[in-house]
Backbone as numpy.savetxt, mean C-alpha at the origin, in Angstrom:
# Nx Ny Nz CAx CAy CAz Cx Cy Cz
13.96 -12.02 0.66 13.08 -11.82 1.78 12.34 -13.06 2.24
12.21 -14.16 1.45 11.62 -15.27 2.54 12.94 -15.48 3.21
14.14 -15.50 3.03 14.85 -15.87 4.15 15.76 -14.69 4.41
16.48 -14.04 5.62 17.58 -12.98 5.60 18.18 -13.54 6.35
19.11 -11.96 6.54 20.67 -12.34 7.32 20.80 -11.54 7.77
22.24 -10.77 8.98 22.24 -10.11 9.13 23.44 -9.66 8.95
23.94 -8.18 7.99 25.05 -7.65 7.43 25.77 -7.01 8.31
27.16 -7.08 8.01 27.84 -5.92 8.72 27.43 -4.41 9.87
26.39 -4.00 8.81 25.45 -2.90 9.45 24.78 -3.18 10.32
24.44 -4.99 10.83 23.22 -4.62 11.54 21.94 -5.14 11.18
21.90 -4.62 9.44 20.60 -5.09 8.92 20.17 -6.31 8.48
19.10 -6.20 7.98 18.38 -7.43 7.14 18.17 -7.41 5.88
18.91 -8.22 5.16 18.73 -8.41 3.96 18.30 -9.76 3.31
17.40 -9.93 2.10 17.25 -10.86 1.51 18.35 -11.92 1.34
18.40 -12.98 1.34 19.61 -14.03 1.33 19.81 -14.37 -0.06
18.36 -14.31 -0.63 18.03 -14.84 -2.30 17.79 -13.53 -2.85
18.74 -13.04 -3.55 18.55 -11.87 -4.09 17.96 -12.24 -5.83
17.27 -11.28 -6.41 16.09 -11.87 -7.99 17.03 -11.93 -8.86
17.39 -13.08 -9.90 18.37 -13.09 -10.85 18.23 -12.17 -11.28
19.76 -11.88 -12.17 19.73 -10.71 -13.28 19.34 -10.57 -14.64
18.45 -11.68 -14.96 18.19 -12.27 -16.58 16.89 -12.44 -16.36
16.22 -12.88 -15.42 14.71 -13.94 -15.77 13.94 -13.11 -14.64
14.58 -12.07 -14.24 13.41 -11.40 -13.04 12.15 -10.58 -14.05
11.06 -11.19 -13.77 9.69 -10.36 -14.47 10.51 -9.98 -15.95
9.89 -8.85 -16.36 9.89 -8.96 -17.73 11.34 -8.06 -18.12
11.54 -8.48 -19.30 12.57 -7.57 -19.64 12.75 -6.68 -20.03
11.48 -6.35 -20.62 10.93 -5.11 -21.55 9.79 -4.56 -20.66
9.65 -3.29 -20.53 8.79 -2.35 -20.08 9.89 -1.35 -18.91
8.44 -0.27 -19.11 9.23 1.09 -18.54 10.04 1.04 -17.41
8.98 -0.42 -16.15 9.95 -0.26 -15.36 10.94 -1.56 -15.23
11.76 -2.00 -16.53 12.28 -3.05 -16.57 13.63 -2.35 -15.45
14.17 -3.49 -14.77 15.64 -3.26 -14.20 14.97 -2.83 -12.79
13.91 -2.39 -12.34 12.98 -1.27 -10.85 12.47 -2.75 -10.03
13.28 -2.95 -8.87 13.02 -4.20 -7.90 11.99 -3.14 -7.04
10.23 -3.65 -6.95 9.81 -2.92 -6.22 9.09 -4.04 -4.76
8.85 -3.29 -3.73 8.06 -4.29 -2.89 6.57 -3.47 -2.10
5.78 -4.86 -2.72 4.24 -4.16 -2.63 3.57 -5.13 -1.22
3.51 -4.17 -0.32 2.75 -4.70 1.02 1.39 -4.81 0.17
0.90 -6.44 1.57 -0.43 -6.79 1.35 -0.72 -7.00 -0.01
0.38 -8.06 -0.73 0.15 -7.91 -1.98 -0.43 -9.49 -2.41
-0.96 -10.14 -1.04 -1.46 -11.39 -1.36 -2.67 -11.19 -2.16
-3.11 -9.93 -2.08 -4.88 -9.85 -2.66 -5.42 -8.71 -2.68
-6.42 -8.39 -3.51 -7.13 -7.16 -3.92 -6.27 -6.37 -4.19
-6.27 -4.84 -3.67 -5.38 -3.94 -4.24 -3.51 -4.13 -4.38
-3.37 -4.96 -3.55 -1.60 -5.31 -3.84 -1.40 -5.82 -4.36
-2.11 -6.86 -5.01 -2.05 -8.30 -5.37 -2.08 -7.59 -7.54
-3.46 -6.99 -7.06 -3.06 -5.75 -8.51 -2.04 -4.68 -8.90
-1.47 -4.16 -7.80 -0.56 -2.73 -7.82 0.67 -4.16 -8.43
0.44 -5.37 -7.49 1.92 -6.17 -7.82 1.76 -6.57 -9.64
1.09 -7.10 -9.94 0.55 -7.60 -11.27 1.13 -6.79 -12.56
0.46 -5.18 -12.26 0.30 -4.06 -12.91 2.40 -3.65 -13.20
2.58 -3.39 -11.71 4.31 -3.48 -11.90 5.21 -4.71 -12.56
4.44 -6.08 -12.16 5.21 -7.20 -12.82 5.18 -6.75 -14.53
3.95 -6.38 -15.38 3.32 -6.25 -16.59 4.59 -5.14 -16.71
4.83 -4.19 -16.15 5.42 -2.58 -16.80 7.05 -3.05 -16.52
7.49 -4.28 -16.12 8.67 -4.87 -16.02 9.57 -5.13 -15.16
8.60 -4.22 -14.04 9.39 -4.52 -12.43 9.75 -5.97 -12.05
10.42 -6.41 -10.80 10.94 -7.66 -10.09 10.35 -6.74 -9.35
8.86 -8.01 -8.49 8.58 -7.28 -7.82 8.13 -8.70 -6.36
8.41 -7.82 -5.15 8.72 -8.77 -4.14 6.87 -8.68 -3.59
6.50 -9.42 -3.44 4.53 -9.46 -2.76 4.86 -9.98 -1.01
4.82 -9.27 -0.52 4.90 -8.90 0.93 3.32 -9.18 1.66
3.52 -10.15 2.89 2.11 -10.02 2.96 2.09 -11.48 4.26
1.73 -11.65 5.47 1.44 -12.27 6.27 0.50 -13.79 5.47
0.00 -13.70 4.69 -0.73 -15.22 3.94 1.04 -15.55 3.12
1.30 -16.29 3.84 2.36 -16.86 2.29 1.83 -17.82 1.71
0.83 -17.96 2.03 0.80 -18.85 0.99 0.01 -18.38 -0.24
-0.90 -17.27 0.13 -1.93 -16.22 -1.00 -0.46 -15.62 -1.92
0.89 -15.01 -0.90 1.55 -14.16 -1.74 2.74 -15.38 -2.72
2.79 -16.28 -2.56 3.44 -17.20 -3.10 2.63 -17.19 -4.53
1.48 -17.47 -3.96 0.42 -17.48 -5.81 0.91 -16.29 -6.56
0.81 -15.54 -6.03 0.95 -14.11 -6.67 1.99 -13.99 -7.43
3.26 -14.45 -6.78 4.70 -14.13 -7.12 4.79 -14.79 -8.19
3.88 -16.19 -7.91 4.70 -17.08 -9.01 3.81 -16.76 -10.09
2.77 -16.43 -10.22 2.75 -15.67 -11.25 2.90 -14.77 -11.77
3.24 -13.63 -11.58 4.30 -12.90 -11.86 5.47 -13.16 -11.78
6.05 -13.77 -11.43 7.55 -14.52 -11.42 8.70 -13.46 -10.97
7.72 -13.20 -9.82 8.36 -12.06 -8.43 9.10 -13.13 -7.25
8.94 -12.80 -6.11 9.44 -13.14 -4.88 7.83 -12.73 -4.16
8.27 -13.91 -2.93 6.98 -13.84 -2.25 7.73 -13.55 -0.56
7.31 -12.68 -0.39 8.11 -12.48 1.27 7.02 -12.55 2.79
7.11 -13.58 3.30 6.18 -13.78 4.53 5.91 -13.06 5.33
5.53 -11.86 6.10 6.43 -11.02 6.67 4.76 -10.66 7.72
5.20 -10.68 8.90 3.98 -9.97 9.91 4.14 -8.75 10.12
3.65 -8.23 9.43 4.59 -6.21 9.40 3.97 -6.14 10.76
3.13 -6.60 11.80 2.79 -6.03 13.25 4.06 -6.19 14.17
5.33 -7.31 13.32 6.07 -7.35 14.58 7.22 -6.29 14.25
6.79 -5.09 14.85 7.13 -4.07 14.46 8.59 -4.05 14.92
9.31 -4.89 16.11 10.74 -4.66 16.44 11.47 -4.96 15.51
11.23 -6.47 14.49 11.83 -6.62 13.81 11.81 -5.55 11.95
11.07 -5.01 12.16 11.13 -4.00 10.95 12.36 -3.06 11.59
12.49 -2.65 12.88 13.23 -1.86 13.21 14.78 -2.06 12.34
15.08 -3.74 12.42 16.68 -3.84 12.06 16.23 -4.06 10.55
15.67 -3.80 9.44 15.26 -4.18 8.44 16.03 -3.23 7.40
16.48 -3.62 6.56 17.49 -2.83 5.76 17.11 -3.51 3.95
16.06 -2.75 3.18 15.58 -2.80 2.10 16.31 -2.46 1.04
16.58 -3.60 -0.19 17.04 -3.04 -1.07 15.78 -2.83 -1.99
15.41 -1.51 -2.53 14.11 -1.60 -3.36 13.81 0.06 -4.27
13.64 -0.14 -5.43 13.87 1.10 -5.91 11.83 1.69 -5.54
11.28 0.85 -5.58 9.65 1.32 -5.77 9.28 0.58 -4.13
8.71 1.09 -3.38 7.80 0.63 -2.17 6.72 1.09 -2.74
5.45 0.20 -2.04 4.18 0.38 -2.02 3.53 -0.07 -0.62
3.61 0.87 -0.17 2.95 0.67 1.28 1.00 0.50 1.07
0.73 -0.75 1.36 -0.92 -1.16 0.99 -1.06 -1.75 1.83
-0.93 -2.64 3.06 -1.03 -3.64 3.87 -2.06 -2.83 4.79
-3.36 -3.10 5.24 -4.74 -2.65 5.62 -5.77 -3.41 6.20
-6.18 -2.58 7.31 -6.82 -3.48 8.08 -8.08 -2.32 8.14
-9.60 -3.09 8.95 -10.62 -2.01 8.81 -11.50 -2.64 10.47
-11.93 -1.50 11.34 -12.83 -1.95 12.35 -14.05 -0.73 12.02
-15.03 -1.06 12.04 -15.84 -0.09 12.59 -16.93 -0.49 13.33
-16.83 0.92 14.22 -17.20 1.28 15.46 -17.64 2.45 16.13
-18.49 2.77 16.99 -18.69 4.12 17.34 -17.22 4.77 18.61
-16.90 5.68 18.34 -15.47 5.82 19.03 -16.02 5.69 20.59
-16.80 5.46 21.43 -17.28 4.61 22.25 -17.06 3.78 22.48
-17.23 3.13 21.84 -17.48 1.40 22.09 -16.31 0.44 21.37
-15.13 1.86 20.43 -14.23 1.34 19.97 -12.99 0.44 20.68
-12.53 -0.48 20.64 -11.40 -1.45 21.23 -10.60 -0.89 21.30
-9.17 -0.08 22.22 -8.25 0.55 22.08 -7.36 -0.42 21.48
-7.16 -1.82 21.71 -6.19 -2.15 21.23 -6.79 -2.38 19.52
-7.75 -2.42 19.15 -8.25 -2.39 17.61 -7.47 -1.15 17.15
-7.86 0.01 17.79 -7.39 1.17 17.53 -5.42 1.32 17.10
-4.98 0.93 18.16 -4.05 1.42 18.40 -3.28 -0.15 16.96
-3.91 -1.32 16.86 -3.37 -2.09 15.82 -3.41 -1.65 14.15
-4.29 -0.49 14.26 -4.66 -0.14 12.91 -3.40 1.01 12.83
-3.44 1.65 13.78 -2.08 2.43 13.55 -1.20 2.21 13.46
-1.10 1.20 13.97 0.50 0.21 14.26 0.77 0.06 12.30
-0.20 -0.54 11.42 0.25 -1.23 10.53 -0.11 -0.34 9.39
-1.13 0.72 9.34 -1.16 1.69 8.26 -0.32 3.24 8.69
0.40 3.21 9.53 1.20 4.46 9.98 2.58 4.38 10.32
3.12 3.30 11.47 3.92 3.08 11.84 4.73 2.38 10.92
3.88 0.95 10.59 4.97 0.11 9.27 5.14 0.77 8.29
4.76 1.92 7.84 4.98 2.51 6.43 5.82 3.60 6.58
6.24 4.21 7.86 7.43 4.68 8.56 8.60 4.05 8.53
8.59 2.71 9.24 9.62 1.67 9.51 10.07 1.31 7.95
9.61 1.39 7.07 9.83 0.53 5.81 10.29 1.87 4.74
10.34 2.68 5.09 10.33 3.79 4.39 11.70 3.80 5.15
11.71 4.08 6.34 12.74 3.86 7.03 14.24 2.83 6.55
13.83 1.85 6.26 14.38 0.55 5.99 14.96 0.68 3.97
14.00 0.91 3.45 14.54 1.29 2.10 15.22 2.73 1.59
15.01 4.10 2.44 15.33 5.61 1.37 16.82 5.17 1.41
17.49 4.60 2.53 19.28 4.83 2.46 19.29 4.31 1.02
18.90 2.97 0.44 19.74 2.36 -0.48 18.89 3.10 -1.80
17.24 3.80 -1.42 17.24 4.66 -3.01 18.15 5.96 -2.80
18.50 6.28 -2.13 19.16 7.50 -1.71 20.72 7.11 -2.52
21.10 6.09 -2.01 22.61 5.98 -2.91 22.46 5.75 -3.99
21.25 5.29 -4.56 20.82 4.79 -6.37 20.47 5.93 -6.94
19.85 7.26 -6.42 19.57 8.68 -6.62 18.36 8.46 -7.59
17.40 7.40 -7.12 16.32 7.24 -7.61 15.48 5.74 -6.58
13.98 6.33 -6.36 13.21 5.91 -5.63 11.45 6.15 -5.77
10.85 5.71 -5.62 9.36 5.77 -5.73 8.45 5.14 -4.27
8.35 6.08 -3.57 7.43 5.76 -2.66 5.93 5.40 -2.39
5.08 4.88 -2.77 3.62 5.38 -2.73 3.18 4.19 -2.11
2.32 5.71 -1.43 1.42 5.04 -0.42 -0.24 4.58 -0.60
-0.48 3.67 -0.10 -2.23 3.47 -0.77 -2.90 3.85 0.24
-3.56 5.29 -0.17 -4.41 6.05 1.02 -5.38 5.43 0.71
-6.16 6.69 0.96 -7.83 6.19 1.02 -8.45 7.90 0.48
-9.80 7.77 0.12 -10.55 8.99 0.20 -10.50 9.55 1.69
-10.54 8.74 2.82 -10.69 8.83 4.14 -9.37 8.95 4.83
-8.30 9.17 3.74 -7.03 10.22 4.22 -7.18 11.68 3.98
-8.31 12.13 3.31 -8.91 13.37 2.96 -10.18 13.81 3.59
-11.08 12.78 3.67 -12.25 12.99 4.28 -12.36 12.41 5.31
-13.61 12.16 6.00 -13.78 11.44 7.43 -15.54 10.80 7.03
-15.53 9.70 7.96 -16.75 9.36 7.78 -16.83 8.96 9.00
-18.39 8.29 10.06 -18.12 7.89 10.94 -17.72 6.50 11.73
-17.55 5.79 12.56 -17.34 5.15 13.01 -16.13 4.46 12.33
-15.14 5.17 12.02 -13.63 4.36 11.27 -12.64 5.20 12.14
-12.84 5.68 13.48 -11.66 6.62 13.92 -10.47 5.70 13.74
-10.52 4.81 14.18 -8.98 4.40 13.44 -8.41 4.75 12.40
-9.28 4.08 11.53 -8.76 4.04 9.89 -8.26 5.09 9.40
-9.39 6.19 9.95 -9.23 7.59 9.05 -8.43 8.13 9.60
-7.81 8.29 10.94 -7.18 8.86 11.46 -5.44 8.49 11.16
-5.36 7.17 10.87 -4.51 6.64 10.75 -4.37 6.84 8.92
-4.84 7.03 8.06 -4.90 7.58 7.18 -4.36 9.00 6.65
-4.96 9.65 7.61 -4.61 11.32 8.02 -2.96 11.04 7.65
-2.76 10.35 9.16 -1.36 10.59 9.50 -0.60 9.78 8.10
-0.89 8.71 7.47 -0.35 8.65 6.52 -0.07 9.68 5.35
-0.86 10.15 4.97 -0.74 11.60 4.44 0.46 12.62 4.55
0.47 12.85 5.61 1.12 13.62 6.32 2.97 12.93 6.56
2.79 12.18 6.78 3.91 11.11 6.32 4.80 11.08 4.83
4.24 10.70 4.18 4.33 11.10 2.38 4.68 12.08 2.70
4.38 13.71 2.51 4.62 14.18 2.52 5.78 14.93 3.37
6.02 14.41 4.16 7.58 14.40 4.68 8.66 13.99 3.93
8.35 12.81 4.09 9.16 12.15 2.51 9.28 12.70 1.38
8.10 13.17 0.84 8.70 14.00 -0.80 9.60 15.16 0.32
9.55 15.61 0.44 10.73 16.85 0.86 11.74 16.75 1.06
11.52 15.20 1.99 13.41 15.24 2.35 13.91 14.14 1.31
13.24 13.26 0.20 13.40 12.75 -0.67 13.91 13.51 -2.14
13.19 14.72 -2.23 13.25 15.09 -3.35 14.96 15.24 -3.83
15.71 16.18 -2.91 17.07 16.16 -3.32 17.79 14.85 -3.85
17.73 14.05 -3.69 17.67 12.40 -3.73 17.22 11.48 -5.06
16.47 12.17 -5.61 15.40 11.94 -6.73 14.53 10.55 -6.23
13.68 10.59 -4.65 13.14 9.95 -4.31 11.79 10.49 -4.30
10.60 10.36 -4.64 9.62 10.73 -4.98 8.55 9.98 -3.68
7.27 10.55 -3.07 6.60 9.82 -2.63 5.07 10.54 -2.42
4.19 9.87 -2.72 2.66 9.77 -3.15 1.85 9.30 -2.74
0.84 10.08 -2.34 -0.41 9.24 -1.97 -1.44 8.74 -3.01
-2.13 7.58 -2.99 -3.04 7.00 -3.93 -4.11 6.89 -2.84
-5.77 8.06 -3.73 -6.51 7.97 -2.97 -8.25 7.52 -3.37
-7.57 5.83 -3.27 -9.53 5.35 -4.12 -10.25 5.75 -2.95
-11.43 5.75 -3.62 -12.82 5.36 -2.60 -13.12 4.04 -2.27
-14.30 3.65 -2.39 -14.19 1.86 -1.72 -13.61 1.19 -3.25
-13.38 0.65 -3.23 -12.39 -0.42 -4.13 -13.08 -2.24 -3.54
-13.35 -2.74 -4.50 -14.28 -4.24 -4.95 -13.09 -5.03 -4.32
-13.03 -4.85 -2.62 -11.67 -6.29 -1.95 -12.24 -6.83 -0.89
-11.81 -7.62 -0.90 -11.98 -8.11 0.46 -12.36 -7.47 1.83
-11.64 -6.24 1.53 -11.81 -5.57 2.90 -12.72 -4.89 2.93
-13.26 -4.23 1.78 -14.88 -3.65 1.57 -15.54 -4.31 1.97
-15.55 -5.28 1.03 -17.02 -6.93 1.12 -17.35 -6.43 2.84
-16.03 -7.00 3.80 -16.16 -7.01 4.64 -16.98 -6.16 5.95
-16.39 -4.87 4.83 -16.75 -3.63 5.52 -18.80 -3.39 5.35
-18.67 -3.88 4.30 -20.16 -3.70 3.63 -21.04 -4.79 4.92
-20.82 -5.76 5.01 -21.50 -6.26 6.05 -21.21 -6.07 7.67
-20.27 -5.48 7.51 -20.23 -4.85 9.15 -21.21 -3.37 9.30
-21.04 -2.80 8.36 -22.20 -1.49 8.14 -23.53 -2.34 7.82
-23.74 -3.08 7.35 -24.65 -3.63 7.28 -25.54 -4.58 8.90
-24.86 -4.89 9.85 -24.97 -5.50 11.28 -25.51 -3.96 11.92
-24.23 -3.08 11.66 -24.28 -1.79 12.66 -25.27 -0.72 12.29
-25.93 -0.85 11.17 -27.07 -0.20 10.54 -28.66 -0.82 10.62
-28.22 -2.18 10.59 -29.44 -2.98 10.85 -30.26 -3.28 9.04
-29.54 -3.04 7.78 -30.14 -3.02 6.73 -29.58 -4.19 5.64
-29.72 -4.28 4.74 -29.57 -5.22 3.73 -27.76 -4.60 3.59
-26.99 -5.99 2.35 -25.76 -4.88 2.21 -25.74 -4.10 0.52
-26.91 -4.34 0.06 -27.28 -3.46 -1.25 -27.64 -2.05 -0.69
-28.47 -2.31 0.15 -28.58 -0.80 1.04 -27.35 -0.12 1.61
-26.32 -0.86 2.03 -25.24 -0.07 2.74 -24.60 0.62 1.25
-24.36 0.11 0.15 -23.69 0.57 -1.17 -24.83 1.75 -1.53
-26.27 1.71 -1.74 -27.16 2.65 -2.00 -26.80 4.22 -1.50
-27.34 3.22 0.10 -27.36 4.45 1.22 -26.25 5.21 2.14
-25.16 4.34 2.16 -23.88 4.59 2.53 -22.86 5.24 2.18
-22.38 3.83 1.20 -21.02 4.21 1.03 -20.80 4.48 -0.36
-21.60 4.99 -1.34 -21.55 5.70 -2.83 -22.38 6.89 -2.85
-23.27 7.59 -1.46 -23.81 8.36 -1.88 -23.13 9.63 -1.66
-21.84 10.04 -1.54 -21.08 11.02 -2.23 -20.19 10.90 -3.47
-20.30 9.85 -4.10 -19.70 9.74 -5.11 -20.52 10.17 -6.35
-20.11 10.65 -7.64 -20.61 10.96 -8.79 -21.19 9.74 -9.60
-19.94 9.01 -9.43 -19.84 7.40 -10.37 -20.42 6.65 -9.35
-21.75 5.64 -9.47 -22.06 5.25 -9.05 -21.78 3.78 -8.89
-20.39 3.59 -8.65 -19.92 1.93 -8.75 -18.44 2.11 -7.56
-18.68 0.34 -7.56 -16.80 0.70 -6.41 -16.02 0.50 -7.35
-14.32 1.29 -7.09 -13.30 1.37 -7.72 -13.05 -0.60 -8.12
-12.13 -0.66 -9.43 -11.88 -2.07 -9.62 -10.46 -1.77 -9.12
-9.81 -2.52 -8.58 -8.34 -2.93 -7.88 -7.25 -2.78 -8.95
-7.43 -3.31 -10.32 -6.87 -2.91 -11.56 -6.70 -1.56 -11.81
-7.84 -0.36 -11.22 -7.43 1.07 -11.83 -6.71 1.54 -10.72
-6.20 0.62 -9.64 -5.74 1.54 -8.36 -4.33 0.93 -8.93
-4.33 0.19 -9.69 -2.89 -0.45 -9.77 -2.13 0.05 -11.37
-3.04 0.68 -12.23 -2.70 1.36 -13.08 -2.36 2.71 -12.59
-2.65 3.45 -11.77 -1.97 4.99 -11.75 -0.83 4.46 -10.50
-0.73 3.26 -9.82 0.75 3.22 -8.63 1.70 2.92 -10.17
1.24 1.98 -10.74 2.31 1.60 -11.44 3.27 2.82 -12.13
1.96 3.71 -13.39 2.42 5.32 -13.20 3.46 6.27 -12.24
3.00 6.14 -11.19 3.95 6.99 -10.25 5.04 6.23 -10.23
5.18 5.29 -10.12 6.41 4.36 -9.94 7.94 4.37 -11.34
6.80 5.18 -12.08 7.89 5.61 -13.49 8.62 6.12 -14.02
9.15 6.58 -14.98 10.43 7.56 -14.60 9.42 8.88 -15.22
8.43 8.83 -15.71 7.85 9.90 -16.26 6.79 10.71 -15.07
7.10 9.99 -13.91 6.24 10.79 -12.69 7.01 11.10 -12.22
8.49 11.74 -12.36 9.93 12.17 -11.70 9.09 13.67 -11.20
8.65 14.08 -11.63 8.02 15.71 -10.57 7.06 15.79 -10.24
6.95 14.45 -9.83 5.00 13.87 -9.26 5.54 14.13 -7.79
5.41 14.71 -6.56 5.71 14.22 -5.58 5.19 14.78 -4.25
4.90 14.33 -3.31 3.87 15.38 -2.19 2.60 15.44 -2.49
1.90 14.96 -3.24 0.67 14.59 -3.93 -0.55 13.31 -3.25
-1.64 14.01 -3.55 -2.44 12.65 -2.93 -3.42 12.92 -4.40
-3.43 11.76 -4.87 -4.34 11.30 -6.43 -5.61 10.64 -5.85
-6.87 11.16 -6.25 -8.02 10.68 -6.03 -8.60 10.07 -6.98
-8.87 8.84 -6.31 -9.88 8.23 -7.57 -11.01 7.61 -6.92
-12.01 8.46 -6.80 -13.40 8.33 -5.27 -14.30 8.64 -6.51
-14.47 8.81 -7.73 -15.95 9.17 -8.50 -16.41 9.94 -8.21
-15.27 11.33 -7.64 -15.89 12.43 -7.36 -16.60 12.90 -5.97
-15.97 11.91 -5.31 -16.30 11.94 -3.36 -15.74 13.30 -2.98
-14.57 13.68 -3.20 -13.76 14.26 -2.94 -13.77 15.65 -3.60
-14.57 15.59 -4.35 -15.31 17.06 -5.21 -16.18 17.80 -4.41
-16.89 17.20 -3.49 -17.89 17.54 -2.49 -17.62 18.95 -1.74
């Protein structure tokens, strides 16, 4: 995937395919499982990738920074693939070889649906709804002929719940949901499996971020936005670490989550108990 071609079919395939001896580890559950983790330059991908490199996957870190997902790879001693998942035509001809996807690649605006940017709007859907279509799209043929596959998706609590001023996010969330679950159905005959993973805020980049934009649009400190905001439906009073979101993908991704499927897993500290 840093460089392709185009096959007989049409599609796109990697040119540098991962040796058969020295890809990630040799030992662990998912030794021999080539998986590819969007947005895996940092925070939650960058862990979901780590967590799979550790359990023995070859795993490809997908992600518009190449130069963040290059770090990544090479330590894990994955593949680093450059890729602007917004240019959505070219996902169209995209033809994946990959036994595990992890759709994580995430973006965040908030706003009162007023004053919201349509094209903000309509970019957040583009890349947490549409690319995880297209790529799902792009990989079930070749888990479909392997008669084994692992889909999962990195929701949110706010693919379950709603809060305000994220109509994008959450909405586009929703529909991810709803997505997955298409997939386990027409996957299952297949032994293709697919899952939602659903933290609450999680310690990334895109929180931080989020924490001081609630923090502008509230007018308060950003210890106050964590107080008063965004933990006061949670039980556990802390944000998710990126490590526990990347310990239960790695899980699903196993052969021992084979009748895991159509599922959304919460890990909100009890947001979602409410």
């Amino acid at each position: 995937m840093p460089s392709a071609h185009r096959n007989d079919d049409g599609g796109l395939r990697p040119t540098e395919e991962p040796p058969s001896s020295d890809s990630g580890s040799n030992a662990g559950p998912l030794a021999g499982r080539r998986a590819i983790v969007t947005g895996g330059a940092s925070g939650i991908g960058a862990a979901c990738a780590r967590e799979l490199a550790a359990q023995g996957a070859y795993v490809v870190v997908a992600d518009r920074d190449a130069e963040g997902a290059g770090v990544v790879a090479k330590e894990i001693k994955g593949e680093a693939w450059a890729v602007d998942l917004l240019d959505t035509a070219a996902l169209e001809e995209l033809s994946l070889d990959a036994d595990i996807l992890v759709n994580n690649a995430g973006i965040q605006v908030v706003q009162p649906i007023e004053q919201f940017d349509p094209a903000d709007f309509r970019r957040i859907h583009t890349l947490m709804l549409e690319v995880p279509f297209l790529l799902m799209r792009a990989a079930l043929p070749s888990m479909y002929a392997k008669g084994f596959g692992r889909i999962i998706n990195v929701s949110s609590v706010h693919g379950l719940r709603a809060s305000p001023f994220k109509a994008a996010y959450v909405s586009a969330k929703h529909g991810l949901e709803g997505l997955s679950k298409v997939a386990a159905l027409e996957g299952g005959p297949h032994g293709v499996t697919s899952n939602c993973v659903n933290p609450g805020y999680v310690r990334t980049p895109l929180v931080e971020n989020q924490i001081a934009d609630q923090a502008r649009l509230h007018g308060i400190s950003e210890d106050e936005v964590l107080e008063r905001i965004m933990l006061t439906e949670s039980a556990v009073k802390r944000l998710v670490e990126p490590a526990e979101v990347g310990s239960l993908v790695a899980w699903l991704a196993s052969d021992q989550a084979g009748m895991v499927t159509g599922a959304s897993y919460t890990m909100d500290g009890g947001w979602s108990a409410r």
